[in-house]
C-alpha positions, 0 to 999 in steps of 0.5 A: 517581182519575179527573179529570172534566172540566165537568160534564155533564148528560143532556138525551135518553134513548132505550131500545135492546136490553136495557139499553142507552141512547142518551144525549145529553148537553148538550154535544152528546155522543150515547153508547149506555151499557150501565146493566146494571151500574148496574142494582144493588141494591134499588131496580133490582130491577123496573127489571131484572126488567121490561123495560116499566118499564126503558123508562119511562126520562125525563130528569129534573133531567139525569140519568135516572130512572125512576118509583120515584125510581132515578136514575143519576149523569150524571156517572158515565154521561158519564166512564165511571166504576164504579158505586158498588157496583163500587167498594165491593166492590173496596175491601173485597178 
């Protein structure tokens, strides 16, 4: 199990091409994160299939999330972590 540092939250978010955003992180931390693979189950659906509703993107509460309540993890988006799908479907093999 990966060991995480400080906690760290979100501060800005800008859409990119396809689904990349530029994050900055209020440790001053700026990355471009590919959410493609966070973009996983029900409640991504339209967030996926709609480019306009992927880029209503905000901070809120220092993560990111959108409209329909979907938020991401700012910890698993600063330390590079799996998305949680990714991990239940390499225990199950």
């Amino acid at each position: 199990m990966k060991k995480l540092g400080a906690l760290v939250r979100v501060k800005s978010v800008v859409p990119l091409e396809k689904f990349q955003v530029r994050l900055g992180f209020d440790d001053g931390t700026v990355r471009v994160i590919d959410l493609e693979p966070f973009l996983w189950g029900p409640v991504f659906e339209t967030i996926r299939n709609d480019p306009k509703v992927f880029r209503s993107v905000k901070v809120e509460g220092g993560t990111i999330v959108w409209e329909n309540g979907a938020d991401i993890d700012p910890d698993v988006l600063y330390y590079d972590l799996k998305p949680a799908w990714m991990e239940k479907h390499e225990a199950v093999r």
